[in-house]
BADO-41090 format. One line per 5 residues: number of its first residue (from 0); their letters; for each residue x negated, y negated, z negated of N, C-alpha, C. Coordinates in steps of 0.1 Angstrom, whole numbers. Example, Ala and Ser with C-alpha at 12.3 -4.5 7.8 and 13.67 -1.06 7.14 Angstrom:
BEGIN
0 = AS = -132/57/-78/-123/45/-78/-132/33/-78; -128/22/-71/-137/11/-71/-129/0/-79
This chain:
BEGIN
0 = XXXXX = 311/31/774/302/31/786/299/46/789; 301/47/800/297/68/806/282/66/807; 279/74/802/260/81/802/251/75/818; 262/75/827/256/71/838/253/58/843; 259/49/831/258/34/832/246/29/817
5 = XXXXX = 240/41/809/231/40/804/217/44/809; 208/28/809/199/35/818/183/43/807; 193/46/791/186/53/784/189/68/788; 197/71/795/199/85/801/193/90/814; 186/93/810/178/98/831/181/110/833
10 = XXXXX = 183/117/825/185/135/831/202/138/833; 207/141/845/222/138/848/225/151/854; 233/158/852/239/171/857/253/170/861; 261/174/867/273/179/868/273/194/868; 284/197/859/293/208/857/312/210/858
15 = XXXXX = 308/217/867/328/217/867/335/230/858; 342/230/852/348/236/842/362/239/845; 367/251/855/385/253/858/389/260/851; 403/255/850/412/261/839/422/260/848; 435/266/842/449/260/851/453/250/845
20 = XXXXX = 461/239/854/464/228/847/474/226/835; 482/239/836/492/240/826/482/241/810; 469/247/812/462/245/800/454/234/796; 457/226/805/445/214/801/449/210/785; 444/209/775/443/206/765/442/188/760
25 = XXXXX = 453/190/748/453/174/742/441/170/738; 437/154/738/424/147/734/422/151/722; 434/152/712/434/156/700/427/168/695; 432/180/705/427/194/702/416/191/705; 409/185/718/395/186/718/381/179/711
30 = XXXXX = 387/165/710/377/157/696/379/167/678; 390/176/678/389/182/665/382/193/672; 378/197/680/369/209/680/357/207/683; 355/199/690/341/192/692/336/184/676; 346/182/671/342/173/658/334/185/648
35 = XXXXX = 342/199/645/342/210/641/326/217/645; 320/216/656/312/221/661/297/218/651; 298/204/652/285/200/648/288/184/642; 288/182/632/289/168/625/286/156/630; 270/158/635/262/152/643/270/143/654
40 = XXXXX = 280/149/662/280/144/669/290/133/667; 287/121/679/298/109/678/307/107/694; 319/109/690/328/108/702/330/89/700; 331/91/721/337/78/717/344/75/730; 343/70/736/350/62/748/363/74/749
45 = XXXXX = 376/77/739/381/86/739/398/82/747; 401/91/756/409/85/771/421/96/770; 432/97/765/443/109/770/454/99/778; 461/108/787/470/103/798/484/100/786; 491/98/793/505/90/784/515/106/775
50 = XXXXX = 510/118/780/513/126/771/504/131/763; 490/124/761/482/129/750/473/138/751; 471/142/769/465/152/771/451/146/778; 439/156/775/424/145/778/423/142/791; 417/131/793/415/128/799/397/124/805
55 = XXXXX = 394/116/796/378/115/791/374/115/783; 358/119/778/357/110/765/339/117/762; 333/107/758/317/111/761/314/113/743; 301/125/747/298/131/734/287/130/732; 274/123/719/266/115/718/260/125/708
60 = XXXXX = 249/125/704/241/135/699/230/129/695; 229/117/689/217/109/688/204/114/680; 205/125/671/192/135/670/188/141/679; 195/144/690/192/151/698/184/143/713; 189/135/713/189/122/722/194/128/736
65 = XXXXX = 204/133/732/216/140/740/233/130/746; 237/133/754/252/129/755/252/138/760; 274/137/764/277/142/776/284/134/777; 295/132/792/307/128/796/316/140/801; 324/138/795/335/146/796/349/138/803
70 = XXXXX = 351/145/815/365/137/825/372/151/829; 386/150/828/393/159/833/396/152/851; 392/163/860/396/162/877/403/170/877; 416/168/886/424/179/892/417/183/902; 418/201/901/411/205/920/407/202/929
75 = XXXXX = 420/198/929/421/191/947/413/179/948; 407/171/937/394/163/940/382/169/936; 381/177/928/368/188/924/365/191/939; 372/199/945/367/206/957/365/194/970; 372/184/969/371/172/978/356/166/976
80 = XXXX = 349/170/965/339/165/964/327/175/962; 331/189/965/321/200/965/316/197/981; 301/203/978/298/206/994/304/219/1002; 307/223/996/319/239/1000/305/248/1008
């Protein structure tokens, strides 16, 4: 379930994060660095495309009474959905 379908979550931000697409990074590399960061946290709803590369995956922080969601957009709907 994404943070935004929990109605234990009220405080909701977006942040867009660009990279080029040639660097988008495997689910793997990023739940081992996220895992690395802080013990604490529990990954879960975890999503890579058919080559392994991320896709989603929300980060839970329950001392903290924290998440995030994390979704990779290509540009071209990042900016389709900016007010420019």
């Amino acid at each position: 379930m994404s943070m935004f379908e929990d109605s234990r979550y009220r405080w909701r931000e977006t942040y867009f994060v660009l990279f080029p697409a040639k660097k988008r990074p495997t689910l793997d590399s990023v739940t081992k660095m996220l895992s690395a960061l802080n013990k604490r946290f529990e990954l879960t709803n975890l999503n890579a495309d058919d080559q392994g590369m991320v896709d989603s995956l929300t980060v839970i922080s329950p001392d903290d009474f924290a998440a995030l969601d994390i979704c990779y957009t290509p540009a071209r709907k990042c900016w389709s959905k900016s007010p420019h």
